[in-house]
C-alpha positions as CSV (number, residue, x, y, z in Angstrom):
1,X,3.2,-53.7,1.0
2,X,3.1,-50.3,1.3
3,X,0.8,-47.5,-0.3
4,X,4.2,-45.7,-1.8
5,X,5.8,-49.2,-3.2
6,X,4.1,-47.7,-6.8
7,X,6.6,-44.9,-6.8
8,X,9.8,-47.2,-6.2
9,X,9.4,-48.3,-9.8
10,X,9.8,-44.7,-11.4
11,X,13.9,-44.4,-11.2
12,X,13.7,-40.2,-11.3
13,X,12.0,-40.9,-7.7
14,X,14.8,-42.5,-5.6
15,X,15.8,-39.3,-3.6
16,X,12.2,-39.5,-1.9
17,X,10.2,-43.0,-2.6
18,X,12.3,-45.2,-0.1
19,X,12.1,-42.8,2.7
20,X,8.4,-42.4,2.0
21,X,8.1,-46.2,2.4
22,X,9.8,-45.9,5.7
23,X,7.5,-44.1,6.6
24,X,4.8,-46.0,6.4
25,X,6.3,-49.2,7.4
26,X,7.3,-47.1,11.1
27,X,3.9,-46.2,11.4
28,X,2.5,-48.9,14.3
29,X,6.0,-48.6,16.2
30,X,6.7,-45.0,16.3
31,X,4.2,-42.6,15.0
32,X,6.6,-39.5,15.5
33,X,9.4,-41.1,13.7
34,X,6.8,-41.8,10.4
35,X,5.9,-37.7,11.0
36,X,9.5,-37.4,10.7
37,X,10.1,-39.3,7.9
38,X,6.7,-37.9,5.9
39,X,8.5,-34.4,6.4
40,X,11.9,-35.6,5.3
41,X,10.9,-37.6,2.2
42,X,8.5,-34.2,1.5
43,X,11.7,-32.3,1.7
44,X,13.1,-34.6,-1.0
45,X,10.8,-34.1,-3.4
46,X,10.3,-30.3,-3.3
47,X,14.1,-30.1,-3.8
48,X,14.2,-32.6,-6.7
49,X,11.1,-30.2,-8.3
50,X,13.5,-27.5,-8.3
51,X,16.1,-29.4,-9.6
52,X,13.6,-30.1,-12.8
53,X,11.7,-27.5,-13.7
54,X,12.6,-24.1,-14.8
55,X,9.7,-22.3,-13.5
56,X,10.8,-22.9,-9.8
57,X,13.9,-20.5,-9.3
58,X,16.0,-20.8,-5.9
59,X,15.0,-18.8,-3.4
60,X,17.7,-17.2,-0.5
61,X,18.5,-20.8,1.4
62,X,17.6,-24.0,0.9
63,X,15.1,-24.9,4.0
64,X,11.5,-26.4,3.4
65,X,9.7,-23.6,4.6
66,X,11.5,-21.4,2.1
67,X,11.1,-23.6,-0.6
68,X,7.5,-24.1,0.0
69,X,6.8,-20.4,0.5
70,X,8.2,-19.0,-3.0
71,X,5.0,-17.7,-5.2
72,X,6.1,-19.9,-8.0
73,X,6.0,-23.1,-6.1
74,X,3.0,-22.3,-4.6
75,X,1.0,-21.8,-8.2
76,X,2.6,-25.1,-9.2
77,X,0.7,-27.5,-6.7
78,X,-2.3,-25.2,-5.8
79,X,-3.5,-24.3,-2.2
80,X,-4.7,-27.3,-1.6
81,X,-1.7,-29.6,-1.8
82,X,0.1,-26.9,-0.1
83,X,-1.9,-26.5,2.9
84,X,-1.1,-30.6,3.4
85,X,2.4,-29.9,2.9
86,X,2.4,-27.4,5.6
87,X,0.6,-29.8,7.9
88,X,3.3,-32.1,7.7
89,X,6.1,-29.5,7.8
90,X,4.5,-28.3,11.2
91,X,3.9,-31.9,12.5
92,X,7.3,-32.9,11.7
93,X,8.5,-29.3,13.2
94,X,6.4,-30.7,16.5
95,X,7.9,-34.3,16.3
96,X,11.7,-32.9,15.8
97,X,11.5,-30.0,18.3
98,X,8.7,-29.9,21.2
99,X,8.7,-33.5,22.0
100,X,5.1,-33.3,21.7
101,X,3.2,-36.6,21.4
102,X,1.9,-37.5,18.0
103,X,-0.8,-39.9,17.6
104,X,-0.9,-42.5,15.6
105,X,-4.3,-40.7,13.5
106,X,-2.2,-37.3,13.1
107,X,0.5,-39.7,11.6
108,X,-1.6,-41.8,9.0
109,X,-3.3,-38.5,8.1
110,X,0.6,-37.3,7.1
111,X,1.0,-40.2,5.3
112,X,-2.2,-39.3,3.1
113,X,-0.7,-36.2,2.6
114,X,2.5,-37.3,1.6
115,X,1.0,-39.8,-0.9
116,X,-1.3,-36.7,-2.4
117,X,1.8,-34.6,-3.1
118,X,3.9,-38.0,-4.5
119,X,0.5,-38.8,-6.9
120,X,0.4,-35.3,-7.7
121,X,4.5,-35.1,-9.0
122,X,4.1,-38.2,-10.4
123,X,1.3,-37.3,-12.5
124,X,3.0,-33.9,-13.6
125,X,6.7,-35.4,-14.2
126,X,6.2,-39.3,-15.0
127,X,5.3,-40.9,-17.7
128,X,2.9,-43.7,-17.9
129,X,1.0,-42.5,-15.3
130,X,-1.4,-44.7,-13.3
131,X,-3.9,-44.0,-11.0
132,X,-4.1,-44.8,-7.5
133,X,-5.9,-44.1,-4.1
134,X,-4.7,-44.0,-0.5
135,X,-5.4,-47.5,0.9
136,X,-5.9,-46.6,5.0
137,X,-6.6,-50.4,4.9
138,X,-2.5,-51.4,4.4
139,X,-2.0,-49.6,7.5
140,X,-3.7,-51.9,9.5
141,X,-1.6,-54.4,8.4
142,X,1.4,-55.5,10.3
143,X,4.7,-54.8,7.9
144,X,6.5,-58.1,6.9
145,X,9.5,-56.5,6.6
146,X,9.2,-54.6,10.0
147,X,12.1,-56.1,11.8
148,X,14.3,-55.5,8.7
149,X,16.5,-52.2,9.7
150,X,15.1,-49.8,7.5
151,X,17.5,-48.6,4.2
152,X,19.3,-45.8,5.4
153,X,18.6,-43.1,2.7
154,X,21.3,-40.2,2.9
155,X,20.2,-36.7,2.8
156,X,19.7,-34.7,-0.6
157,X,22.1,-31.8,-1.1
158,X,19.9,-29.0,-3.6
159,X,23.0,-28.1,-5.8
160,X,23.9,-32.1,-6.3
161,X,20.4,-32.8,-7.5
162,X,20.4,-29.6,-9.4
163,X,23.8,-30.5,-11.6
164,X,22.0,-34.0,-11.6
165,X,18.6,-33.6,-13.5
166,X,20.7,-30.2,-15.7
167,X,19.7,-32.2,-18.6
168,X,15.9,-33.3,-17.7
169,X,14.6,-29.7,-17.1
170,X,13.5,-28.8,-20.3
171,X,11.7,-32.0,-20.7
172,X,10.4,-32.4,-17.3
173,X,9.3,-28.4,-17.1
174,X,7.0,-28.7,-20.9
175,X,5.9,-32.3,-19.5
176,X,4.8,-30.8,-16.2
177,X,3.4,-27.6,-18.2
178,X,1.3,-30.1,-20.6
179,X,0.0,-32.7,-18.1
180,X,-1.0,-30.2,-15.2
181,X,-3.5,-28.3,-16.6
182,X,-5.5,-31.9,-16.6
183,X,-5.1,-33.1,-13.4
184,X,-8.3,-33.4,-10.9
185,X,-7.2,-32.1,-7.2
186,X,-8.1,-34.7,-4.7
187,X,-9.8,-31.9,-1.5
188,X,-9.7,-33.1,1.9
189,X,-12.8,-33.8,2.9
190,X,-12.9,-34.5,6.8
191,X,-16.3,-34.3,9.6
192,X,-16.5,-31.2,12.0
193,X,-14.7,-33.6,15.0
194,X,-11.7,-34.9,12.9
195,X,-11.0,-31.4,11.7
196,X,-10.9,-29.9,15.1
197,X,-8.7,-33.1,16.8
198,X,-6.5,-33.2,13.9
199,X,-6.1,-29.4,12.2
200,X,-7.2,-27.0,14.6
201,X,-6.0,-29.0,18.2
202,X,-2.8,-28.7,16.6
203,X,-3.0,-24.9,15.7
204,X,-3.7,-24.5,19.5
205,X,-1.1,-26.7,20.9
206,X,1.4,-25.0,18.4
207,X,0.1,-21.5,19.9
208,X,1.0,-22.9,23.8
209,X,-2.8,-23.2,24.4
210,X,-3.1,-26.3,26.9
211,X,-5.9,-28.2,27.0
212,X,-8.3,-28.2,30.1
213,X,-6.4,-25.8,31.5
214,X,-6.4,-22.3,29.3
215,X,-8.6,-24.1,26.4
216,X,-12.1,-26.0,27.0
217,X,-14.0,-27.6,24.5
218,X,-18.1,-27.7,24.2
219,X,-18.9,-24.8,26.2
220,X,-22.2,-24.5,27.6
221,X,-23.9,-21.4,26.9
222,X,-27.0,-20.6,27.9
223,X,-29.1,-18.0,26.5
224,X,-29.0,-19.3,23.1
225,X,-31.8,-17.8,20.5
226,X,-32.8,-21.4,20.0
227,X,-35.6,-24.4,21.0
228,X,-32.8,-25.4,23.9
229,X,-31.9,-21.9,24.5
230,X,-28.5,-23.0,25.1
231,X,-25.5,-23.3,22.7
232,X,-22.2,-24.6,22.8
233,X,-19.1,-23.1,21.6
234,X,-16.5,-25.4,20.0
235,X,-13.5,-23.8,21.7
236,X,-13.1,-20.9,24.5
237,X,-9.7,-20.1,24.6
238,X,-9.1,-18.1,28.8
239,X,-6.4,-15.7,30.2
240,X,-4.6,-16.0,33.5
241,X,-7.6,-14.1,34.9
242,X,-10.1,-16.5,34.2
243,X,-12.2,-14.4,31.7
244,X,-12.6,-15.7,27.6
245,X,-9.9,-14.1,25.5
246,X,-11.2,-15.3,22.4
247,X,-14.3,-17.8,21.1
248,X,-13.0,-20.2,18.1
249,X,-15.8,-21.4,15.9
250,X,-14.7,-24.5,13.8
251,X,-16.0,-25.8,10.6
252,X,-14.7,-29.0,8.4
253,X,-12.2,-28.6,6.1
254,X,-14.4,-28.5,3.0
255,X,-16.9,-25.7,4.2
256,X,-16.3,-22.3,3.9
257,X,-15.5,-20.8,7.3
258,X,-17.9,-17.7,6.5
259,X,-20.8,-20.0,8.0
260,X,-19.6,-20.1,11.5
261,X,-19.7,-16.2,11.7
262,X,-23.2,-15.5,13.0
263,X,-23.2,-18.2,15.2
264,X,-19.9,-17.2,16.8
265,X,-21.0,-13.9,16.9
266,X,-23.8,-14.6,19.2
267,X,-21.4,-16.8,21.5
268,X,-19.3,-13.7,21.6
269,X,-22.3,-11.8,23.0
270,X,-22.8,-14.3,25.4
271,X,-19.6,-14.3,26.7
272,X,-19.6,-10.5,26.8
273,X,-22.7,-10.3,28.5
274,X,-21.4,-13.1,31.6
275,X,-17.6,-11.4,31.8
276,X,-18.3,-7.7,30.6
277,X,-15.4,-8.1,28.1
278,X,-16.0,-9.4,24.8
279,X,-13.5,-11.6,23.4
280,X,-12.2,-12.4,20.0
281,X,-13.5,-14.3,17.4
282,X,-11.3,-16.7,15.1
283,X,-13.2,-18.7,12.4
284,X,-11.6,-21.5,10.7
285,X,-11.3,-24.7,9.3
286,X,-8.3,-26.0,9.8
287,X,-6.6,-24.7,6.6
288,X,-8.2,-20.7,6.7
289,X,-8.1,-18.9,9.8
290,X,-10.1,-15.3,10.3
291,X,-10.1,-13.4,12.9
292,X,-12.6,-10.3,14.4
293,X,-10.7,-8.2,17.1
294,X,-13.3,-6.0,18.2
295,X,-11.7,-2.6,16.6
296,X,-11.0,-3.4,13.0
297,X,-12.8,-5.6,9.8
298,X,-12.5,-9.6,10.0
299,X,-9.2,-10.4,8.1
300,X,-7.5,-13.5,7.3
301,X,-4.8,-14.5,9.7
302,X,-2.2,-16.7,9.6
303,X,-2.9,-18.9,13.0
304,X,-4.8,-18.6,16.2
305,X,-2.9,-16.4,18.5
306,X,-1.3,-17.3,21.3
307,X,-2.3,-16.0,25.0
308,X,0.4,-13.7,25.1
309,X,-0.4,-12.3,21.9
310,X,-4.0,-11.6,22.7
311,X,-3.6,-10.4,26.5
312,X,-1.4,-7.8,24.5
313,X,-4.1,-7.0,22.0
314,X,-6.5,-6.5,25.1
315,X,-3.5,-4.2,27.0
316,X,-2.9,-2.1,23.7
317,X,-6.9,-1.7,22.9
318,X,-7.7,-0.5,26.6
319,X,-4.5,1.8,26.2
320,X,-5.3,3.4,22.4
321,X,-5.0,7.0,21.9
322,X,-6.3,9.0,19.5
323,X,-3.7,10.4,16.9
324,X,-6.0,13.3,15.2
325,X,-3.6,15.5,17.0
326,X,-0.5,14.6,16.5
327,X,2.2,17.4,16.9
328,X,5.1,16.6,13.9
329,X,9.1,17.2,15.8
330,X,10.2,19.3,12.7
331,X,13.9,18.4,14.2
332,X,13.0,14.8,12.5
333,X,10.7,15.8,9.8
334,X,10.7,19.7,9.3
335,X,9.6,20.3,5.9
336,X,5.6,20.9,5.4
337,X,5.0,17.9,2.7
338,X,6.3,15.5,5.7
339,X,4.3,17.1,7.6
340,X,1.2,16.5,5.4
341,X,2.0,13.0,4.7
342,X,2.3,12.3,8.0
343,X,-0.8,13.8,9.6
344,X,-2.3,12.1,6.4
345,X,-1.5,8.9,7.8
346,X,-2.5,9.5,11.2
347,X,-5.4,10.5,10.2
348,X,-6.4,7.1,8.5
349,X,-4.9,5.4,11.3
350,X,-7.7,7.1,13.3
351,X,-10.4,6.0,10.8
352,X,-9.5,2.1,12.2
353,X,-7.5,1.7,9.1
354,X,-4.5,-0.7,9.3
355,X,-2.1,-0.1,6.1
356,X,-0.8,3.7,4.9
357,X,1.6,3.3,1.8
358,X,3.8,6.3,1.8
359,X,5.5,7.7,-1.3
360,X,8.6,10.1,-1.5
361,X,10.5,10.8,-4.7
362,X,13.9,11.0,-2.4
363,X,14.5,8.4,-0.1
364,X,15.9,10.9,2.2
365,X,12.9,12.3,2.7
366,X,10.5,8.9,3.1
367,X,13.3,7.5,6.0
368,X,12.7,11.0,7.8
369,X,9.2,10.6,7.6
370,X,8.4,6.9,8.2
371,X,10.9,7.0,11.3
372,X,9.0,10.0,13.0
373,X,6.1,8.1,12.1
374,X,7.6,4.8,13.9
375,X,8.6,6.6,17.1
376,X,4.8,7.8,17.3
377,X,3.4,4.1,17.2
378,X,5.9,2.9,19.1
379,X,5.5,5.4,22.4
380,X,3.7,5.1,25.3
381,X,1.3,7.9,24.3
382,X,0.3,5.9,21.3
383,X,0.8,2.7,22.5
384,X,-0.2,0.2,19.6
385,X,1.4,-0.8,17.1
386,X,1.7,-0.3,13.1
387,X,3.7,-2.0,10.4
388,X,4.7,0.1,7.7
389,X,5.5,-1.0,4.5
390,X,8.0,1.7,2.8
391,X,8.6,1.6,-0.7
392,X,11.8,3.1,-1.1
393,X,13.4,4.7,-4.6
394,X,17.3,4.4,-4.0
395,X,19.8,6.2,-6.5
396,X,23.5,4.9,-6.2
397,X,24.8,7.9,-4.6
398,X,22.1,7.3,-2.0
399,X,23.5,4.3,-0.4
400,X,26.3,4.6,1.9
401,X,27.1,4.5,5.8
402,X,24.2,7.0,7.3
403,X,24.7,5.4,11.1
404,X,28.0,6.5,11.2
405,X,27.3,10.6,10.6
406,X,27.6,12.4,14.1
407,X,24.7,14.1,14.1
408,X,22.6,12.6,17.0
409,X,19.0,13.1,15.5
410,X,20.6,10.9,12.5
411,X,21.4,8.6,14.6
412,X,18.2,8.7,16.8
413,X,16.4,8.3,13.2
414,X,18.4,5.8,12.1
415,X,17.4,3.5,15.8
416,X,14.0,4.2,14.8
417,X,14.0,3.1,11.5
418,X,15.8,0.2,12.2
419,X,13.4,-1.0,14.4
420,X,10.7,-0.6,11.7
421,X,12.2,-2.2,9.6
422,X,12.3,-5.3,11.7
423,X,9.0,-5.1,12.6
424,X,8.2,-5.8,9.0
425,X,10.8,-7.8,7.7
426,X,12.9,-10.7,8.4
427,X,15.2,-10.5,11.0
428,X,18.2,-10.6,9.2
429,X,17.2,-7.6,7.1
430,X,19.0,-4.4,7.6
431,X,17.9,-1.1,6.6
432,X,19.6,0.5,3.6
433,X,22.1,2.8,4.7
434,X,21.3,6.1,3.2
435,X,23.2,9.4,2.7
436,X,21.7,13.0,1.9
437,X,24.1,15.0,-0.1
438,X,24.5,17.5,1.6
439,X,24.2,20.3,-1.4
440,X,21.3,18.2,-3.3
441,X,18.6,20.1,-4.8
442,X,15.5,19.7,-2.6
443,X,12.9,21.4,-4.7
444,X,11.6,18.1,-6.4
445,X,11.0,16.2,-2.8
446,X,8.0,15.7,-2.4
447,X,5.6,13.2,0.0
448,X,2.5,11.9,-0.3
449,X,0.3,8.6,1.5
450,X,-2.0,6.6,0.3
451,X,-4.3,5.2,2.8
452,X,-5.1,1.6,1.8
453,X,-8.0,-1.0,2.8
């Protein structure tokens, strides 16, 4: 018996129930093959999701993480049933690709996962729903059936499943619609030490952080402003050199990681204090991450970096130039409200702000701009960079092939560009390919930018 054999009775779940039983009856043989299988019969069940319900529309491919990452889907099961999926994508990821040992305890905490998500669409798109609880106690228990080969499930193609459950999705969209406003999330609720082994170990070891080697645990501080006068920080992450690149304050996953922040704070000191560098901070608990680099506000971030990432944040902090007097190459960017929107965003730059939105009525004029802009932050006498987030107004005539003109200083601007525009987007994005008429009437162009928090 299995803690999934309650879903095998509901017929609209046999794309994903068997394989979740799989995984659970793998679980004392092979714990990476259960991650495996957690991530696969997850899969399943986000795709048949989209094949039911018309809120969830199809985003540009089919893979899990795309799936997962659309806003709509995201709103559907709430952050915290998506921050379990994402444990078990990036588990499975680690089982599939790194050969990275899973444990048997990372492996039954997929499972729970797995079985909150499976309660959770079963609550939403059954009927005659029943209540159940994860039951850690049936995997203990040796399998009956574990020298039976496992039922080979075959793999779930979207657009079959799609022109499958056609008819269901006005049902199952108003069912889900009615019957999730009423159900109770189930929050992770885990101690200090499982969070860390379980959550934030693997955020390191996902970042290339080894263990007892560039990564210690419990570090002895002394100096604390307490009875023992000594502290101990939960993780000091080290560079080649042998001095702390960052301190990483932990919390469980139910407390807000806001409470770690004068107490990593003063291990920071410490550290500063012993190595004459101070390093960064990183708060989390497992599911938010916050980082303090020393130069701007504590923001969210999406993982602990990795030791490449911050011995480059060290490099391009002890390199930083001012930009208060930037000279503008009128050969790029020539007319004076370029000029002034790019001196206006230099300037914020310079006020430790990290976002500029800049606005052109032409998009002629806004590519010109933002590319002189790029090959500032991108040159050794800046040497940091900036991602720039263009908004871009784009008339028909406007689009055509602007690599191609002969000009060199288009072309130089059109490199330049193109490489901003991969610093912010996907890879496979490619800049718009623009054309100034050549006789347009340049009275209305105009730029502006708006410094933002």
């Amino acid at each position: 018996m299995t803690n999934f054999d309650t879903f095998l009775s509901i017929p609209q779940f046999s794309s994903f129930a068997p394989v979740a039983v799989s995984a659970e009856r793998i679980l004392p043989i092979d714990p990476s093959a259960c991650v495996l299988n957690c991530r696969r019969a997850m899969e399943f069940a986000v795709k048949w999701m989209y094949s039911v319900d018309k809120a969830l529309v199809m985003p540009y491919q089919d893979s899990l993480v795309s799936l997962m990452n659309t806003e709509d889907f995201r709103d559907i099961v709430g952050a915290d049933i998506w921050r379990r999926m994402d444990l078990i994508r990036r588990m499975g990821n680690n089982a599939a690709h790194t050969g990275k040992k899973i444990t048997e305890e990372q492996a039954a905490l997929c499972l729970e996962n797995l079985y909150i998500l499976l309660d959770f669409v079963a609550y939403c798109y059954g009927e005659n729903y029943t209540e159940g609880h994860f039951d850690h106690a049936l995997l203990t228990q040796k399998s009956e059936v574990s020298a039976e080969p496992v039922q080979e499930v075959p793999e779930v193609e979207l657009a079959a499943l799609m022109a499958e459950n056609a008819a269901l999705k006005e049902e199952l969209t108003a069912r889900r619609a009615e019957q999730q406003q009423t159900y109770v999330p189930k929050p992770l609720d885990l101690s200090e030490y499982k969070t860390r082994k379980l959550y934030i170990d693997t955020m390191l070891t996902d970042a290339g952080w080894t263990e007892s080697k560039d990564w210690l645990n419990e570090v002895e501080l002394p100096g604390m402003p307490n009875k023992s006068e000594v502290g101990y920080a939960d993780y000091v992450l080290y560079g080649d050199d042998g001095r702390p690149l960052a301190v990483v304050e932990a919390k469980r996953t139910c407390v807000d990681v806001a409470k770690g922040r004068q107490q990593a704070k003063l291990y920071a000191d410490l550290l500063e204090k012993k190595y004459h560098r101070r390093p960064v901070i990183f708060l989390t608990n497992g599911f938010e991450t916050r980082i303090t680099d020393n130069l701007y506000p504590e923001r969210k971030c999406a993982a602990i970096y990795s030791k490449r990432d911050l011995e480059k944040l060290f490099n391009l902090q002890s390199m930083r130039t001012s930009l208060k007097n930037v000279m503008v190459d009128r050969k790029i960017a020539g007319r004076y409200y370029q000029e002034g929107a790019i001196k206006a965003a230099c300037n914020a730059f310079a006020r430790n702000r990290r976002k500029a939105l800049l606005v052109c009525l032409r998009a002629y004029a806004l590519t010109r701009a933002s590319a002189y802009r790029q090959e500032h932050y991108y040159q050794a006498e800046h040497k940091r960079e900036e991602r720039i987030l263009k908004l871009i107004q784009l008339s028909f005539e406007s689009v055509t092939h602007f690599h191609r003109r002969s000009n060199p200083d288009f072309r130089r601007l059109y490199r330049a560009a193109s490489e901003c525009s991969r610093k912010v987007w996907p890879a496979d994005f490619h800049l718009p390919r623009i054309r100034c008429a050549p006789h347009a009437d340049t009275s209305s162009r105009r730029c502006s930018t708006l410094p933002l928090p």
